[in-house]
C-alpha positions as CSV (number, residue, x, y, z in Angstrom):
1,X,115.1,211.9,96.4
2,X,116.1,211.3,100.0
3,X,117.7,208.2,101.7
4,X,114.5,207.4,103.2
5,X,112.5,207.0,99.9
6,X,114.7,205.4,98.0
7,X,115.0,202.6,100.3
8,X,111.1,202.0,100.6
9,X,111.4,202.4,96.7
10,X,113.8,199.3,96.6
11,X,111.6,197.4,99.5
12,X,108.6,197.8,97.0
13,X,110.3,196.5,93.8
14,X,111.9,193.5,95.4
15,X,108.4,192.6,96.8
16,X,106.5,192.5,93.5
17,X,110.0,190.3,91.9
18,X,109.2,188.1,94.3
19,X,105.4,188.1,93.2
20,X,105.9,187.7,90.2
21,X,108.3,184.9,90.5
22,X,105.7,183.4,92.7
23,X,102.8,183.5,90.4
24,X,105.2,182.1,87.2
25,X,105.8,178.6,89.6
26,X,102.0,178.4,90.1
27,X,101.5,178.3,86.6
28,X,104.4,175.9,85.4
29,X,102.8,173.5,88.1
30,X,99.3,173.8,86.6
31,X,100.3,173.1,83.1
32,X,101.9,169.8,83.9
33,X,99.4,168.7,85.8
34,X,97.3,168.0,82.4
35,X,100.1,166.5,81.0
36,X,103.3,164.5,81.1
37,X,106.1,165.8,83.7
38,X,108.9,166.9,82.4
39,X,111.0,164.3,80.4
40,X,108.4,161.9,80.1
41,X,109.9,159.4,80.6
42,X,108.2,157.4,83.6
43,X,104.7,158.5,82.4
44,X,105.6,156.8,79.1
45,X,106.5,153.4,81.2
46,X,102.9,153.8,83.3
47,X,101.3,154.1,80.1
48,X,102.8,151.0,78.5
49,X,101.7,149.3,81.5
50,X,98.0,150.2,81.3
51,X,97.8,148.8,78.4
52,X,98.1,145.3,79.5
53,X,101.0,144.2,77.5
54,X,102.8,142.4,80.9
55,X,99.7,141.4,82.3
56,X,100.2,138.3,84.6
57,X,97.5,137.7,87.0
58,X,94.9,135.8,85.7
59,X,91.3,137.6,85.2
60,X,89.3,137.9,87.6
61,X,85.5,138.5,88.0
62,X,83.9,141.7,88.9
63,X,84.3,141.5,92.7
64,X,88.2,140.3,92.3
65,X,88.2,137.3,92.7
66,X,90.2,134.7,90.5
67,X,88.6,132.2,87.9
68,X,87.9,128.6,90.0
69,X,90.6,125.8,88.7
70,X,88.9,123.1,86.3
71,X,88.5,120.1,88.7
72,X,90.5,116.7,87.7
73,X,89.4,114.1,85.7
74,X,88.3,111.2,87.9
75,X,88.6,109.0,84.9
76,X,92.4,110.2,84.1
77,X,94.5,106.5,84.6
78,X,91.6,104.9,84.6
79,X,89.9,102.6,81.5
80,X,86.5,101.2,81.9
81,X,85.3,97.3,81.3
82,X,81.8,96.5,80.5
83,X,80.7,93.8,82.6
84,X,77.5,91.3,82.2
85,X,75.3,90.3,84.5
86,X,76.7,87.1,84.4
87,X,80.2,88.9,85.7
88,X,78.7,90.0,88.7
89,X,78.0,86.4,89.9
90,X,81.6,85.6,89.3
91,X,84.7,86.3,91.7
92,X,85.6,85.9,95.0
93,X,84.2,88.5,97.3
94,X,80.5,87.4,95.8
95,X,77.5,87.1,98.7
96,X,75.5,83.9,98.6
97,X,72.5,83.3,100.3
98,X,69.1,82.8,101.0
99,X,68.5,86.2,100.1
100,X,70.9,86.6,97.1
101,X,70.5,83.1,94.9
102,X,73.7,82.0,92.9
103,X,73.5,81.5,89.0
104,X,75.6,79.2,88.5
105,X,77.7,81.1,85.9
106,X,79.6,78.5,83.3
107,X,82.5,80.7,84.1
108,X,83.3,79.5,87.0
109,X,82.3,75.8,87.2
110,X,85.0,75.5,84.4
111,X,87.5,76.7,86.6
112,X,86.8,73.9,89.6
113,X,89.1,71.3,90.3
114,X,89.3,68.1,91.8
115,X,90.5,68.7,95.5
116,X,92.1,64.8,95.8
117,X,94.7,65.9,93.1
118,X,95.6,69.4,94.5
119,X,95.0,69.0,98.6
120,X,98.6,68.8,100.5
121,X,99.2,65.7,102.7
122,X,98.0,67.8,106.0
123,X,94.3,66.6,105.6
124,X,92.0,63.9,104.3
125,X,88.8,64.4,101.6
126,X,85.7,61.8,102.5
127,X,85.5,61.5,98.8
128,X,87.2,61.1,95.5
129,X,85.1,63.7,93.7
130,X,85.2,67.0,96.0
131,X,85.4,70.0,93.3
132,X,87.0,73.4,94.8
133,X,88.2,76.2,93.0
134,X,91.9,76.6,92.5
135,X,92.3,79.8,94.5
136,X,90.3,78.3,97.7
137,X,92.3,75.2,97.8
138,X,95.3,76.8,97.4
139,X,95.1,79.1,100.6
140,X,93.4,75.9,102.6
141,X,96.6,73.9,101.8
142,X,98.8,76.8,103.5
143,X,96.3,77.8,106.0
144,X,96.4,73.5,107.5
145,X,99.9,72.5,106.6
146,X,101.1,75.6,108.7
147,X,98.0,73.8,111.2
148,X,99.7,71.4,111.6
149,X,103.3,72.4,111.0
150,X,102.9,74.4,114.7
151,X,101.1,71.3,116.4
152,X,98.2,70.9,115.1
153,X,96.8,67.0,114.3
154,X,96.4,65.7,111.2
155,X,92.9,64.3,111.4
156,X,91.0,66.9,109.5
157,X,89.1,66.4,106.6
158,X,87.2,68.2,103.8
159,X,83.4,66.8,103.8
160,X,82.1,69.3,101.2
161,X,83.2,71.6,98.6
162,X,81.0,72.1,95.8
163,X,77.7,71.5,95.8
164,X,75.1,71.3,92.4
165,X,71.6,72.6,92.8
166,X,70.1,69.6,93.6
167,X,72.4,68.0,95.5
168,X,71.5,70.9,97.7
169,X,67.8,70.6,97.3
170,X,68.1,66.8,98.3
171,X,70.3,68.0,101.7
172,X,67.0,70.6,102.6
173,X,64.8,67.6,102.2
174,X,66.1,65.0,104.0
175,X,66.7,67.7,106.5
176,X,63.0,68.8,106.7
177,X,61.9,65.1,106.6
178,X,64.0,64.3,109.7
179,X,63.8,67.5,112.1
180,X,61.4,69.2,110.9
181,X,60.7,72.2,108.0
182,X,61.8,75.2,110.6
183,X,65.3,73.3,111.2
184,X,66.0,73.0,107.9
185,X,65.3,76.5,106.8
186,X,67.6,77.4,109.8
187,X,70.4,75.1,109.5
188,X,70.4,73.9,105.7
189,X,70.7,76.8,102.8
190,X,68.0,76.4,100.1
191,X,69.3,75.2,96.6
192,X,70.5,78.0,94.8
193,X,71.2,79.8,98.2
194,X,73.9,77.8,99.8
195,X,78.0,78.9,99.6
196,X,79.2,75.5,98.2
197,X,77.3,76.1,95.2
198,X,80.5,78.8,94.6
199,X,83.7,76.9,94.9
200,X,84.5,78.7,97.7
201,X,83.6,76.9,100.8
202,X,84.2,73.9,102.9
203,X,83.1,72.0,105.7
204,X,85.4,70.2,107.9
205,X,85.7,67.8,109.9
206,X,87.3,66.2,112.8
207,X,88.1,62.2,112.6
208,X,89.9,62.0,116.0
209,X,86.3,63.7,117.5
210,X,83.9,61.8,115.2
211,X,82.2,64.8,114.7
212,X,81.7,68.3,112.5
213,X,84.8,70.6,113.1
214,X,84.1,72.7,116.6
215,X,87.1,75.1,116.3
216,X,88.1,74.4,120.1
217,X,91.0,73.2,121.9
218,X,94.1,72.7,119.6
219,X,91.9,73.4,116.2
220,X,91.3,76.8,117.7
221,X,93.8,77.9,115.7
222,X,92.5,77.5,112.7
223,X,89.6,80.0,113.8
224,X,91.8,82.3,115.0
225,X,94.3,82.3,112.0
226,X,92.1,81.3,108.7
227,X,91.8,85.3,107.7
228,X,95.0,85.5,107.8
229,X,94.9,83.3,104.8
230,X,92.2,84.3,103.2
231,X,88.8,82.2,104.4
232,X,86.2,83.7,107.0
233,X,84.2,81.5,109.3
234,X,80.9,82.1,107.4
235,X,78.2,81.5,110.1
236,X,78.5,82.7,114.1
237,X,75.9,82.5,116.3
238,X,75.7,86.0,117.2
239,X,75.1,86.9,113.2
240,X,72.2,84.5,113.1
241,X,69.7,87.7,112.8
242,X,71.6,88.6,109.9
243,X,72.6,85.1,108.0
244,X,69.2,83.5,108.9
245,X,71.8,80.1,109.1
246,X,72.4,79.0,113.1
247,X,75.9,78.9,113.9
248,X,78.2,76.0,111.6
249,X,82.0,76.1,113.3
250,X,82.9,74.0,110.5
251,X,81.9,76.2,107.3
252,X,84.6,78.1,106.2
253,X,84.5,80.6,103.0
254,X,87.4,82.1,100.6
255,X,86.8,85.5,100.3
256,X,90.4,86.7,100.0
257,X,92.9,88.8,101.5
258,X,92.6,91.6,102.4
259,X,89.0,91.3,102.8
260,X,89.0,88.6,104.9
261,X,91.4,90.5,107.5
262,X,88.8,93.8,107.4
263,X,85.5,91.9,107.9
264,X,87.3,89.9,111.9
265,X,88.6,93.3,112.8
266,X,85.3,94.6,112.8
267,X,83.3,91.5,113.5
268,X,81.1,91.7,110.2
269,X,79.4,88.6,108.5
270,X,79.5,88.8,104.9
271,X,76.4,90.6,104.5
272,X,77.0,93.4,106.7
273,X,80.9,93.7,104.5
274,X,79.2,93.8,101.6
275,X,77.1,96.6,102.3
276,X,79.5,98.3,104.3
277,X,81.9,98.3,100.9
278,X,79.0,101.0,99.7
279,X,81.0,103.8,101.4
280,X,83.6,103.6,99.0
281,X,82.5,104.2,96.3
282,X,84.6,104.9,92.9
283,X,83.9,108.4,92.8
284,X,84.0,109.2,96.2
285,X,87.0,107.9,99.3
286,X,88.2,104.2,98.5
287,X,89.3,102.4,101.7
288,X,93.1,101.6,101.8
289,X,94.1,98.5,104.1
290,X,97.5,97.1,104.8
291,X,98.8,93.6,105.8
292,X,102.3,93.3,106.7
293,X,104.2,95.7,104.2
294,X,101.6,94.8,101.6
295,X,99.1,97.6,100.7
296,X,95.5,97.2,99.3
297,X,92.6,99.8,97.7
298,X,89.2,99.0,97.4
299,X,86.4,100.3,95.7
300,X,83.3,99.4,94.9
301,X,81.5,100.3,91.5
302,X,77.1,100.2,91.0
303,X,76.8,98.6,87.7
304,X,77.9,97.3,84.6
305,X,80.5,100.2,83.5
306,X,83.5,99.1,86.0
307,X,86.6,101.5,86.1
308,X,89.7,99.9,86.9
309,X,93.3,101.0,86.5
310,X,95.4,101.2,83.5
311,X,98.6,99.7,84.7
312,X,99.3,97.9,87.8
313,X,97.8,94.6,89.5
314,X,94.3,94.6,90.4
315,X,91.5,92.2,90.6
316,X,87.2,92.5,89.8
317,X,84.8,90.7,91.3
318,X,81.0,90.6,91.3
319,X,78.8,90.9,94.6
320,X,75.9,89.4,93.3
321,X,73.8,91.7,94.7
322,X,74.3,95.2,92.3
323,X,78.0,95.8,91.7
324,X,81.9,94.8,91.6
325,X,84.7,95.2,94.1
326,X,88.0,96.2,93.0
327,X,90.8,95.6,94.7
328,X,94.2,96.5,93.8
329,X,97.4,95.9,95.1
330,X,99.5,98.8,95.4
């Protein structure tokens, strides 16, 4: 065989080694592509994991997206007292009127006191037998002994407090007997509609002036300040439409802090509070107000089933109208 040959002989057989070697690779690669790699050892950690033994997301539906949270309980800190009808006469932020009678609930004509025994020395009663609720003359004997403690004279005194149902009925009539039935409806409450009936309200008067309290000049004052402890003046001139009473500078009302503070900053009268204490209702935004460092939240409930909190200091009243008003102190 010559030189020539047996090289192209060689050439030949290292070509099909090659081949060959090539075509063994191919099918090594095929075979584990059915199967585990060699070792096994991560496919045996995949496969553990598609079973779902470490699972931690939580499910989700069929376009990915996770199960919606449970909402909170509205209820959770909360018990619930059962009022009466009766209960929603009582309290202090209740709305007396023409339009929105009073029942005289037993529950609180027990509570009234004599104002002689329990008035400080910074004003005068015209009678012996004034009745006021404890809580009304309580703030009126701060609000006029700081009156006075800043200036203010001494010469003021109570002319009503509470009033019976026909007490009031004989006021209308003299009224209407003297100037006329439209004067009376629009200066005198009817019996059963008029504020003193509650324990909350008083007249006052001025001895020095000889005349109902006008709330100018050095009495100003108590205008200005008597939210601040508590009382509104009930009946403005501009709120006539509203009250359907003409304007008494002299008839103030105990309707409590802080609710006496929220209706002169945004010049309600009572009605137009008590419907504007709709928008918070239990289930929905409560209204948060602070005096001084002292915080406050309101709410106010639509009948009888009245949720209230399970610790802490709070107070219920009725409107008289469809509802209660709780307020707590925070």
């Amino acid at each position: 065989m010559g030189p020539l040959l047996l090289v192209l002989l060689l050439v030949l057989v290292a070509a099909m080694a090659l081949l060959l070697n090539s075509c063994g690779q191919d099918q090594g690669n095929d075979g584990n592509a059915g199967g585990a790699p060699a070792g096994g050892e991560d496919n045996g950690a995949d496969s553990g994991n598609a079973g779902g033994t470490d699972q931690q997301d939580p499910p989700e539906d069929e376009t990915g997206a996770q199960e919606p949270e449970v909402p909170a309980d509205p209820y959770d800190g909360y018990e619930i007292l059962t009022m009466t009808e009766e209960d929603m006469a009582v309290g202090e932020q209740i709305l007396v009127s023409n339009e929105h009678m009073y029942s005289f609930p037993e529950a609180a004509e027990s509570q009234l006191v004599l104002l002689v025994d329990n008035k400080s020395s910074s004003y005068t009663s015209n009678v012996n037998d004034t009745l006021i609720l404890p809580v009304a003359v309580e703030h009126l004997n701060q609000m006029l002994d700081d009156y006075v403690a800043q200036g203010g004279a001494t010469d003021i005194m109570v002319v009503s407090g509470y009033r019976t149902y026909d007490f009031q009925q004989g006021l209308f009539d003299r009224n209407a007997a003297r100037n006329g039935i439209e004067n009376a409806r629009r200066y005198v409450a009817q019996a059963g509609g008029s504020e003193h009936h509650t324990g909350y309200a008083v007249d006052l008067y001025s001895t020095n002036n000889g005349d109902y309290f006008e709330g100018v000049g050095e009495y100003a004052w108590v205008t200005d300040h008597c939210h601040e402890y508590g009382f509104i003046l009930r009946y403005t001139e501009e709120k006539e439409p509203i009250t359907k009473i003409g304007p008494e500078s002299w008839h103030f009302r105990y309707v409590g802090v802080p609710h006496s503070y929220i209706v002169v900053e945004n010049d309600f009268c009572y009605e137009e509070y008590i419907d504007y204490l709709r928008q918070f209702p239990f289930d929905g935004e409560h209204l948060f107000y602070t005096v001084g460092d002292q915080e406050y939240e309101i709410y106010f409930v639509e009948g009888l089933e009245v949720p209230v909190p399970e610790g802490g200091e709070y107070t219920v009243s009725g409107n008289n109208v469809d509802g209660f008003i709780v307020t707590i102190t925070k």
